[in-house]
C-alpha positions as CSV (number, residue, x, y, z in Angstrom):
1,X,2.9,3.6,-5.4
2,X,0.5,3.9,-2.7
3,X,-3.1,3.5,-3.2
4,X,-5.3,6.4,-3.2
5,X,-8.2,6.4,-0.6
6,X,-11.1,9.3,-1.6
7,X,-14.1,9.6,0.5
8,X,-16.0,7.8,-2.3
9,X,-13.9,5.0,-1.9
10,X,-12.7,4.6,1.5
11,X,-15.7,2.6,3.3
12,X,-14.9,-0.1,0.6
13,X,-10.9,-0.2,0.2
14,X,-10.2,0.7,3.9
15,X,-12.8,-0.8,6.0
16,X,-13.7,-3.9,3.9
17,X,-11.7,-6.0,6.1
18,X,-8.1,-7.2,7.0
19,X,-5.8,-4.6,7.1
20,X,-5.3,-1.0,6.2
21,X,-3.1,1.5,6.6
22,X,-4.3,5.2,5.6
23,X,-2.1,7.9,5.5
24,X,-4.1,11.7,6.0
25,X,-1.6,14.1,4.4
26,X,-1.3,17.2,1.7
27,X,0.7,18.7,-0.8
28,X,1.7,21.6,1.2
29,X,2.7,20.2,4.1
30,X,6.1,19.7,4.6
31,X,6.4,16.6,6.9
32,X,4.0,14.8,4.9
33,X,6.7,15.0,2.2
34,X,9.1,13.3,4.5
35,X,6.9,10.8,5.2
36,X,5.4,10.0,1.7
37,X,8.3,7.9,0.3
38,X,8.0,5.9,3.0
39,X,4.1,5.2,2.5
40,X,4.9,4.3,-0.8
41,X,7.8,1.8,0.0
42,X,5.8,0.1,2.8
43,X,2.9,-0.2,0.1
44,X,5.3,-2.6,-1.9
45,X,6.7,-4.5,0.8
46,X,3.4,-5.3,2.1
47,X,1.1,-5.7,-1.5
48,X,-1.2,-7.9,-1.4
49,X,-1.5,-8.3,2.3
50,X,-2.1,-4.9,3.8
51,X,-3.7,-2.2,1.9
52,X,-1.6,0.6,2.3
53,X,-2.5,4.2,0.8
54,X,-3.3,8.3,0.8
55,X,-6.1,10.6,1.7
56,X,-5.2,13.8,0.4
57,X,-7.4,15.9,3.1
58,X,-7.7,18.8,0.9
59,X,-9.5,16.7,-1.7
60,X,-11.3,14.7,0.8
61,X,-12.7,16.4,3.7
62,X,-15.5,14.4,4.4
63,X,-13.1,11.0,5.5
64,X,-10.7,13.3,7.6
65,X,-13.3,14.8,9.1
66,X,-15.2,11.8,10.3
67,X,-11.8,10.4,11.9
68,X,-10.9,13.7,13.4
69,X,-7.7,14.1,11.9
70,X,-6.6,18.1,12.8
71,X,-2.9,17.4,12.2
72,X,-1.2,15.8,9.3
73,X,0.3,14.1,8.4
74,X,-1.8,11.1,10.7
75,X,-1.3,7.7,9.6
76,X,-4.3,5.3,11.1
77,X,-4.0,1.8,11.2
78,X,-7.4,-0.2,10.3
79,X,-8.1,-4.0,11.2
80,X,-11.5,-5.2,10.5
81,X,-13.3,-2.1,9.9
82,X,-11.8,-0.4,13.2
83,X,-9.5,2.0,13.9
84,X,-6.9,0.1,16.3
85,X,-3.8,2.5,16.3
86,X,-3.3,6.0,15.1
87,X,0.4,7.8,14.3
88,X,0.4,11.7,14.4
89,X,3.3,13.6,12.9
90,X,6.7,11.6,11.2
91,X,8.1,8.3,11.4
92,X,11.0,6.0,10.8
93,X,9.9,3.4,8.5
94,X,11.2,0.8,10.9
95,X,8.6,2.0,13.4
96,X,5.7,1.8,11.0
97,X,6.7,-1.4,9.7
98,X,6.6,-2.6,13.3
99,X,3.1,-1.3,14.0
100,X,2.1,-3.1,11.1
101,X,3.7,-6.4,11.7
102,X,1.7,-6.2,15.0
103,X,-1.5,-6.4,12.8
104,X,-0.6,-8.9,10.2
């Protein structure tokens, strides 16, 4: 399962280093659905070397608010405390994987 970003714990799980990748979604929305599965399979391919999780932007404004996401689901991709590639809408998980190897 994917690891659950808040905006109390974002600045230290996402940004503490090495590499994170944060998908913005919600409950309601239907693509983020589609998409969830594959956050959650990517989280155990990649445990322990890229921290891969949620922000549920209903419950969290304050995070999604600061990175400007307006449509969900975003997925950004964090390396060192920076934002150095952002995905708006689905994905194949073959895509996102590719993303990420690009990071690793």
């Amino acid at each position: 399962m994917a690891f659950e970003f808040t905006d109390k714990n974002f600045q230290d799980e996402a940004l503490a280093g090495g590499v994170s990748v944060v998908d913005f979604w919600a409950e309601w929305c239907g693509p983020c659905r589609l998409i969830g599965p594959i956050i959650d399979d990517l989280s155990k391919d990649y445990e322990g070397k890229v921290k891969i999780g949620k922000v549920n932007v209903d419950h969290n404004p304050e995070i999604s608010t600061k990175y400007g996401v307006r449509s969900i689901p975003t997925i950004l991709f964090i390396k060192d405390g920076e934002v150095v590639d952002k995905h708006v809408g689905t994905a194949t998980k073959s895509a996102l994987n590719s993303k990420i190897e690009a990071l690793v």
